[in-house]
Structures are given as structure tokens and as C-alpha cells.
C-alpha positions as CSV (number, residue, x, y, z in Angstrom):
1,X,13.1,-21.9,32.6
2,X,10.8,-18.7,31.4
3,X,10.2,-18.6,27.6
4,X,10.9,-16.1,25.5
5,X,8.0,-13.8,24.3
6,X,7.5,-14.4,20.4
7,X,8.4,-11.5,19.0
8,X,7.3,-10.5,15.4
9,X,9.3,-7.9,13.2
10,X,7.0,-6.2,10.6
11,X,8.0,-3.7,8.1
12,X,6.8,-1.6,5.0
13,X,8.7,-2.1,1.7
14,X,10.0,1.0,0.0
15,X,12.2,3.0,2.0
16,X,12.8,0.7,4.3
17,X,14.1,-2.3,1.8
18,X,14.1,-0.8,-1.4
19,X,15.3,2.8,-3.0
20,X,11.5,2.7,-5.5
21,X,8.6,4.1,-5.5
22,X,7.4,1.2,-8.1
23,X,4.3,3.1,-9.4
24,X,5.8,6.8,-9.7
25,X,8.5,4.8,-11.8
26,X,6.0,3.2,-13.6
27,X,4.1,6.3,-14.7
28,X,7.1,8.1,-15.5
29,X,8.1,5.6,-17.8
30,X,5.2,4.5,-19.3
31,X,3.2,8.0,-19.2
32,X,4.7,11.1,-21.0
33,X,5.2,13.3,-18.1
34,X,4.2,10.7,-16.0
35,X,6.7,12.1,-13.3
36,X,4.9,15.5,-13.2
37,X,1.3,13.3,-13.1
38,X,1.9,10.6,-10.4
39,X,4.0,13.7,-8.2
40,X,0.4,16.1,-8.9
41,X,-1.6,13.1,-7.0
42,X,0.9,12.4,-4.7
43,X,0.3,15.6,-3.6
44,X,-3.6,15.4,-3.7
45,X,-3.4,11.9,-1.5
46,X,-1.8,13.9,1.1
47,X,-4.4,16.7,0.8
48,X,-7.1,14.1,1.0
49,X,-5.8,11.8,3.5
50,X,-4.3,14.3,5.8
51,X,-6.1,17.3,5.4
52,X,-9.6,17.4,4.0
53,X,-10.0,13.1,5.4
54,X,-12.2,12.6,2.7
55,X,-15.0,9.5,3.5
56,X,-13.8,6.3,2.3
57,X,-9.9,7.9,1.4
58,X,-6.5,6.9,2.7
59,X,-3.3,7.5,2.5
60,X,-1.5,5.3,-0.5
61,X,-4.6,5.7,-3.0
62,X,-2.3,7.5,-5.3
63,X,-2.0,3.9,-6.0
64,X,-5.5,3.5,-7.3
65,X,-6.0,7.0,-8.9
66,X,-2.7,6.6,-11.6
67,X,-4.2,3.6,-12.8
68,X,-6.8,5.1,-15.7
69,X,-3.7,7.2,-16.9
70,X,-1.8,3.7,-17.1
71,X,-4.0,1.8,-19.2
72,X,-4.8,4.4,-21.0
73,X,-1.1,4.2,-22.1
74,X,-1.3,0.8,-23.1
75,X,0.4,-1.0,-19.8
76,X,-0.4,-4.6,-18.9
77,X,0.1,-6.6,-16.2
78,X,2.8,-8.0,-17.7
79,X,4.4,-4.6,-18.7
80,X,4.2,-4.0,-15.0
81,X,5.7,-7.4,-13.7
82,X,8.8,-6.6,-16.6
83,X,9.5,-3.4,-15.6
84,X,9.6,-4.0,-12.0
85,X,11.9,-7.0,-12.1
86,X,14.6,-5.3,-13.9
87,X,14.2,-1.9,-12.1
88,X,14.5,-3.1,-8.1
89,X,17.2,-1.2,-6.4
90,X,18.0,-2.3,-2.4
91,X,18.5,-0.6,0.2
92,X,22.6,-1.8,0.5
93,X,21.9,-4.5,2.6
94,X,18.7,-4.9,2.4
95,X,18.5,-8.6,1.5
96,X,20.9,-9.6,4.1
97,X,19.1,-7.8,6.6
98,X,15.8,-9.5,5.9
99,X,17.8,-13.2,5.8
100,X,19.4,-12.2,9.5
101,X,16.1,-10.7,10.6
102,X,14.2,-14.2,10.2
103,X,17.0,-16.4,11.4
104,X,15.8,-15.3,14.8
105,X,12.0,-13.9,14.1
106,X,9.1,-14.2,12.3
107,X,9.2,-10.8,9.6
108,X,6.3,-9.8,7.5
109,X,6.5,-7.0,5.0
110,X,3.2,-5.3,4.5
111,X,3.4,-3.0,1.7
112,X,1.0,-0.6,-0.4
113,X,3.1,-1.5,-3.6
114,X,1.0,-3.2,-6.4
115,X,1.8,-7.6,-5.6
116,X,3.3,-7.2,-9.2
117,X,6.6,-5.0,-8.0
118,X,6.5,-7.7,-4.6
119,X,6.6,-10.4,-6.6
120,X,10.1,-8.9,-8.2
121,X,11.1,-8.1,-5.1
122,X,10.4,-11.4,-3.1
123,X,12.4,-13.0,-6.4
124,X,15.3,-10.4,-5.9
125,X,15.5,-10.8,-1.8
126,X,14.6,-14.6,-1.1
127,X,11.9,-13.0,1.3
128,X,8.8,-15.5,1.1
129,X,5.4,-13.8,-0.7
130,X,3.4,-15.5,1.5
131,X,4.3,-13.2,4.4
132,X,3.9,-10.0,2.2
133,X,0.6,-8.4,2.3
134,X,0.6,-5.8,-1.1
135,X,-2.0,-4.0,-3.1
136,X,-3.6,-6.8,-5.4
137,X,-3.9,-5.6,-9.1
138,X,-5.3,-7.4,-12.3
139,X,-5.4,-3.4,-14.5
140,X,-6.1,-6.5,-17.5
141,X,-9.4,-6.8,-16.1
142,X,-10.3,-3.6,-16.9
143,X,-12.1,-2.3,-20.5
144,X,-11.0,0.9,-22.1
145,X,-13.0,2.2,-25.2
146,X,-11.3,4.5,-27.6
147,X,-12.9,7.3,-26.5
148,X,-12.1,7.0,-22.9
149,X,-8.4,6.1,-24.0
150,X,-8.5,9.6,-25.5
151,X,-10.5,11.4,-22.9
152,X,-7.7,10.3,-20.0
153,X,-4.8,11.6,-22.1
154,X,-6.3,15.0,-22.5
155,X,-7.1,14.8,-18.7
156,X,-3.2,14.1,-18.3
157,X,-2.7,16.9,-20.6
158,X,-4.7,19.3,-18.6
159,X,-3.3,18.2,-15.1
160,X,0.2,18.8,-16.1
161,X,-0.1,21.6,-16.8
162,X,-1.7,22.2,-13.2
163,X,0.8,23.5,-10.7
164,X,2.5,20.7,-8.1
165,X,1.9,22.6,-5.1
166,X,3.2,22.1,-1.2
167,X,1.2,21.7,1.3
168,X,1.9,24.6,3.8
169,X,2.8,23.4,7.2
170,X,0.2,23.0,10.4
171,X,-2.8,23.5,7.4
172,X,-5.8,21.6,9.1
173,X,-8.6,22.3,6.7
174,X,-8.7,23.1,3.1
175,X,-9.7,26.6,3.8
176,X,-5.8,26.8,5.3
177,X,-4.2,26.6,1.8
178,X,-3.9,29.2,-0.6
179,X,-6.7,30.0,-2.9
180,X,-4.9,28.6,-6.0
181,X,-4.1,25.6,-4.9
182,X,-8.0,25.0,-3.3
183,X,-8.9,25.6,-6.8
184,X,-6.3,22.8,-8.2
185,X,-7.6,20.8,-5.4
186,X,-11.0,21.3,-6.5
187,X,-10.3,20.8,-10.0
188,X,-8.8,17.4,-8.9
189,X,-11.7,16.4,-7.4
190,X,-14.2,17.3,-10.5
191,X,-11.3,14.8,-12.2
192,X,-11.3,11.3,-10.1
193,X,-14.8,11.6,-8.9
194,X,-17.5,13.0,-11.7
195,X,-15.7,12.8,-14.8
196,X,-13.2,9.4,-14.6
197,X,-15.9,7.6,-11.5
198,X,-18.6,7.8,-14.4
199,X,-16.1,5.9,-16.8
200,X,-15.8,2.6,-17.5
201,X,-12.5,2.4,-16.2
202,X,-13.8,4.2,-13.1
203,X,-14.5,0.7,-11.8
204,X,-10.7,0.6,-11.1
205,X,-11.1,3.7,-8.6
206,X,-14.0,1.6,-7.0
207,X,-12.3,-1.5,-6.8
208,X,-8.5,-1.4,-6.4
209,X,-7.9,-1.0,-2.3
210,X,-4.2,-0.5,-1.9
211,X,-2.6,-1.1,1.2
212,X,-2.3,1.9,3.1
213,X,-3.1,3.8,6.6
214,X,-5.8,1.5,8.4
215,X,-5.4,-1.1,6.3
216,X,-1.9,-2.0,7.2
217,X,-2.9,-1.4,10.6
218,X,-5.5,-4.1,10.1
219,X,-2.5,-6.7,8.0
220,X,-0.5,-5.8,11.4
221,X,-3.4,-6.6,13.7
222,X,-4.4,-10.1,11.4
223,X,-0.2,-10.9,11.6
224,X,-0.6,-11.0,15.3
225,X,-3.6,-12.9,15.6
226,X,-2.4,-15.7,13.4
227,X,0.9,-15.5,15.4
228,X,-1.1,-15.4,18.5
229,X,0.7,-12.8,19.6
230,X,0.1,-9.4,21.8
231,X,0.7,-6.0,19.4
232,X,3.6,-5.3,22.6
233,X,5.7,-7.7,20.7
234,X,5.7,-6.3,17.3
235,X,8.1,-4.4,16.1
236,X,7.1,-2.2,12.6
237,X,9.4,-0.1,10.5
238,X,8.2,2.3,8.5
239,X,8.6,5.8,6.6
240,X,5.5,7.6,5.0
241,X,2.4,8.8,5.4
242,X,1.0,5.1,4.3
243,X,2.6,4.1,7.8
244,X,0.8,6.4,9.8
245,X,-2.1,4.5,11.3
246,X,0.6,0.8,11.8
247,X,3.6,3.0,13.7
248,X,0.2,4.6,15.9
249,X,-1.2,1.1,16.4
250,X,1.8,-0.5,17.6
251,X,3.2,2.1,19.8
252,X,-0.3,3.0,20.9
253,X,-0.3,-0.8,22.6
254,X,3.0,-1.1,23.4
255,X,5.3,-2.5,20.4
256,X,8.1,-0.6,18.6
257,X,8.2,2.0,16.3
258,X,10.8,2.7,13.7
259,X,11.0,5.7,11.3
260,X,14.0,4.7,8.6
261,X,14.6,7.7,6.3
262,X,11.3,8.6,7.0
263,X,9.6,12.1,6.4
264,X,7.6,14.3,8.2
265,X,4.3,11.6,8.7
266,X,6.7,9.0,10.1
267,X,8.8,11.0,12.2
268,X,5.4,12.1,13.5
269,X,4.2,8.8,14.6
270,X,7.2,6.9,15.5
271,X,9.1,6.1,19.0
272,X,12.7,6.2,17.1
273,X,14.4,7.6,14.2
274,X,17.2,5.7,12.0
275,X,19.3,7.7,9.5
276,X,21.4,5.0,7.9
277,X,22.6,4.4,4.2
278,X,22.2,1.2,4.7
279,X,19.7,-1.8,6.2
280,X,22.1,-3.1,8.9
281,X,21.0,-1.1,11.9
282,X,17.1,-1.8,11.4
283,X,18.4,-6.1,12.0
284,X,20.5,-4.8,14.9
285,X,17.1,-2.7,16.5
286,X,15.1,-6.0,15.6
287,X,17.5,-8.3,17.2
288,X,17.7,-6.3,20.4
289,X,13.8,-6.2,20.8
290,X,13.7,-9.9,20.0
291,X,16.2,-10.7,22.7
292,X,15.6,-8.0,25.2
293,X,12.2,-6.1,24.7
294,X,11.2,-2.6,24.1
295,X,12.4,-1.0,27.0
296,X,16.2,-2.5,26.7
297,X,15.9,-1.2,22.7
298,X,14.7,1.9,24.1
299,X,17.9,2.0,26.5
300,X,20.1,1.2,24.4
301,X,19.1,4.0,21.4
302,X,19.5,6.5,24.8
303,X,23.0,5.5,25.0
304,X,23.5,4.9,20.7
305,X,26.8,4.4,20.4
306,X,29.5,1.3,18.9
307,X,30.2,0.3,22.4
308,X,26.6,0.0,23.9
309,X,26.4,-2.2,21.0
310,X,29.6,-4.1,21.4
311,X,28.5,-5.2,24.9
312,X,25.2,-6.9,24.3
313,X,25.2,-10.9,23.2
314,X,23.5,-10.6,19.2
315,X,23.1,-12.7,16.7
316,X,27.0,-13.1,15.7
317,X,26.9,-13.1,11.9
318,X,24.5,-9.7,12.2
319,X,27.0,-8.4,14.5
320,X,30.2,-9.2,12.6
321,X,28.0,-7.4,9.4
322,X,27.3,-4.6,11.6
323,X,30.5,-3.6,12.7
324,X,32.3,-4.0,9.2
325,X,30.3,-1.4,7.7
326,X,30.1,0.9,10.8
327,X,34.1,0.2,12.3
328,X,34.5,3.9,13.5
329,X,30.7,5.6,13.8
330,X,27.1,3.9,14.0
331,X,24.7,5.3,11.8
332,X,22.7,7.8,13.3
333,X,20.0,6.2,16.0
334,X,17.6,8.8,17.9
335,X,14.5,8.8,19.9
336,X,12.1,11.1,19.3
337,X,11.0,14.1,21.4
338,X,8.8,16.8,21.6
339,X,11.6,19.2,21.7
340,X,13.7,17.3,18.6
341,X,10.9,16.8,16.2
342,X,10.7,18.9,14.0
343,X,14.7,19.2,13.8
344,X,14.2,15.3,13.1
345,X,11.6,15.9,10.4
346,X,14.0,18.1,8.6
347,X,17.2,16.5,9.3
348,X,15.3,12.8,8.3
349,X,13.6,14.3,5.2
350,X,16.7,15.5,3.7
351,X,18.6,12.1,4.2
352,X,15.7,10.7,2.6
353,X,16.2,12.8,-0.7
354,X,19.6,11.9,-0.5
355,X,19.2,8.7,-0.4
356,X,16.3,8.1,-2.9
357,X,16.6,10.7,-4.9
358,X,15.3,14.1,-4.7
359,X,11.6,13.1,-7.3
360,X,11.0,10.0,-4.9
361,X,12.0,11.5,-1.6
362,X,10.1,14.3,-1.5
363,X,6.9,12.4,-2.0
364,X,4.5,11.1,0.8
């Protein structure tokens, strides 16, 4: 009798099970103009992840630079564990997917999300915390004199009032972008590391490490390893440019890659795109590479359609959901190509917006 390989499904948080972005929600309401602010260092993190690849930066520090603007507004820990328990919104589906996904394989969500808005979420969902990696916060910890409280808020001022700029497409260096926006780059820079790094609360900007780019490759790599498990039999779902380096480390030996709703970055990096209002069809993917393998998921996302679907043995109760909410059309399933991409990274971006809103969607 030949065993079955054991197969571990793996997937980031928001986008792919929830509708947030917890800490742009955050900073817009507990920051005046906080929406303008955390969307302004969105945009830097790409600029300095993707673009210059500043020494020691990655993708998702956004996460890590909002934080002196936060507690110079006053927010706690606590304020953050409140506000994040009574402001989750799913992915329709979302928690069923998750509860079908582990009735037939180990699932790990590895997430750049501060633990505070995981610990709502694992609460809302049922999904166990210990198999959630997620950027560990205590913003208590951190001392804010008067002075500096005041000096961050007219930083906030001035950076609002800063344009929020697009990053031009196929720009490689900074020297690629427009003159005005190299200046608000460089303006950004004088911001986070002279004037805030020599600040007390600058400590935060040395010690918070959130979970993005390599280090979610290296949760994926440490998931395997206690699972004792080749990276060929993980399959990782993801949608930004915090997934980046997991989708390349799984497909680059051999796993499976999923972009849902994902934007240009994911569509980038990923084997196959899902398009889907709800969670269903990432459960159906992850039950057909649990059961069959890559190269029968890859087969049967060739031939995407209700009756490929039909014909395969799944898990029944996943199945029954899936065809209830998809009766006449299956949401839209697609490998990616060369010669689709960039159709993909439009088509994918705008379902995105549309599906988390056009402020969220149009972020990293």
C-alpha cells in the first residue's frame, strides 16, 4: 500500500482570509489622516523593498514604520486588541474554508499582521494561534516624552501634506522615478532614519521585525522542517508584495503557488491565479494537491471548469459547499503565462479593489 505524501497547506492572512489591512485601519482610525499617512509609507515600503532594496528592509515594514505615529496618538495594546476584534471582516467563507482545509491537512497561516489583529482573528475563525506565525508587538513597551509626542505629530502633519505618488511601471532604480517623487522619497528617508532612529521611540523601528518577504519564506521553510516535510509538498496562498520571497521559495522547489485577488507582486511570482469572491475554491485547489499533487492541480486549472471538478473524488462536505455557491460558473481559476501576465495583473488588481475596497486594494 504506498502512503500518501504529507502535504502542508500554508497561507497569508489578509486577502486571502480576511477583507483588512488591520494596521492601515488602525491608523486611519486612530491617526487624523491616518489613511493618507499609512497609504504615503505603503508606498515608500514598495519603493524601498522593491526598488532601491535598501540593506536590512523588506517588504511589510510599513508595519514597523506607522508605529511612532500610533503611540504618539495615544494607542495601546489593548486599543489595538479592541479595535481589531470588533473590526474583522472574512473573506465569505473564509472560516469554513480553513475548518475543511484541516480536516484533511495540516494549514499554517503565516502573516505580517501585528499577533494582536491574529489573536481576533484566530478567536473569530476557530483557526489554532499556535500555527500562526505574525508580527509580535508590545508598542506599551515603548516610552514617548512630550516632546517627541509632539515632534511625530508635526512629522505627520508635514507628510500629509506630501504627495502619494505611484510608482511608474518597469522603474529599477530610484533614478527611474520622477524628480518629485525622488525628492518625497528622500524626504522620507531624512524622516524614519535621522530624525525618528535618533528618538526614543526609534527603538521601535530597530526592534519590531514584522513578518514579511524572507521572513515568511523562513516561517515556510521552519513549518516544513517541523513537519518533516520536502518544500514540493507545500502549498502557499498568497497576494502582495509581503508574499513575494514564500510564492518564489515554494515554486522555486517544487510546491504550489497561489495568487487570490492578488496584485501585481503576486501575480508576478505565482504558478496560478484565483479570482473568487469568495474562499471556497482556494479548499477545493488545496484538496486537489493534497490528494493528487501538483501536477494533477496543475491539470486540472488547464481544464478549469464545473465538470473537471465534478469528476474527481473530494472531500464531500467541501464539494457539496463548492457547488452551492458556484451551481452554473466556477470562479475564475488561471495559470499564469508569460503571454497573460500582465492582462492577469490588471484584470487581478481590479478584482482586488473590488473586493476590498478601492483604499485597501490598491496598496502593496
Amino acid at each position: 500500500m504506498t502512503t500518501q505524501p504529507q502535504r502542508v497547506f500554508i497561507t497569508d492572512c489578509e486577502g486571502p482570509i480576511s477583507k483588512n489591512d488591520n494596521a492601515f485601519e488602525l491608523s486611519s482610525h486612530f491617526i487624523p489622516d491616518g489613511q493618507r499617512l499609512f497609504t504615503l509609507i505603503s508606498r515608500y515600503d514598495d519603493v524601498q523593498a522593491d526598488i532601491v532594496k535598501r540593506p536590512g528592509y523588506k517588504a511589510g515594514d510599513t508595519l514597523k514604520l506607522i508605529l511612532p505615529f500610533l503611540k504618539a496618538y495615544d494607542v495601546t495594546d489593548d486599543a489595538m486588541k479592541q479595535y481589531s476584534s470588533q473590526h474583522i471582516i472574512l473573506v465569505p467563507q473564509a472560516k469554513e474554508t480553513l475548518e475543511f482545509i484541516r480536516k484533511f491537512m495540516p494549514a499554517y497561516v503565516i502573516s505580517t499582521s501585528y499577533q494582536q489583529y491574529m489573536h481576533a482573528l484566530c478567536t473569530a475563525t476557530g483557526f489554532p494561534f499556535e500555527n500562526v506565525h505574525a508580527t509580535q508587538l508590545d508598542l506599551d513597551k515603548y516610552e514617548m516624552s512630550q516632546d517627541e509626542k509632539i515632534k511625530i505629530r508635526q512629522l505627520k502633519e508635514e507628510m500629509t501634506k506630501l504627495p502619494v505618488f505611484d510608482i511608474p511601471k518597469d522603474s529599477k532604480s530610484l533614478n527611474d522615478l520622477p524628480e518629485k517623487l525622488q525628492q518625497t522619497v528622500q524626504r522620507l528617508d531624512e524622516i524614519f532614519w535621522k530624525e525618528i532612529s535618533s528618538m526614543e521611540i526609534g527603538r521601535a523601528l530597530k526592534e519590531v521585525n514584522p513578518i514579511g518577504g524572507p521572513e515568511k519564506a523562513a516561517a515556510i521553510a521552519d513549518v516544513a522542517n517541523r513537519l518533516n516535510t520536502p518544500l514540493q509538498n507545500v502549498m502557499y496562498v498568497g497576494d502582495s508584495i509581503t508574499d513575494v520571497e514564500a510564492l518564489r521559495l515554494v515554486r522555486n522547489n517544487g510546491g504550489f503557488t497561489l495568487s487570490f485577488n492578488g496584485n501585481n507582486y503576486a501575480i508576478r511570482e505565482a504558478e496560478a491565479a484565483a479570482l473568487s469572491e469568495n474562499a471556497v475554491v482556494t479548499a477545493v485547489l488545496a484538496n486537489f494537491f493534497q490528494r493528487f499533487g501538483k501536477a494533477q492541480t496543475i491539470t486540472l486549472i488547464r481544464d478549469w471548469k464545473l465538470s473537471a471538478v465534478e469528476k474527481y473524488s473530494l472531500y464531500q462536505p467541501l464539494k457539496q459547499s463548492f457547488f452551492s455557491l458556484h451551481r452554473n460558473k466556477p470562479p475564475r481559476v488561471e495559470l499564469i503565462t508569460a503571454q497573460n501576465m500582465d492582462k492577469l495583473m490588471l484584470e487581478s488588481t481590479e478584482f482586488r479593489k473590488k473586493i476590498r475596497g478601492q483604499s485597501i486594494g490598491q496598496l502593496g
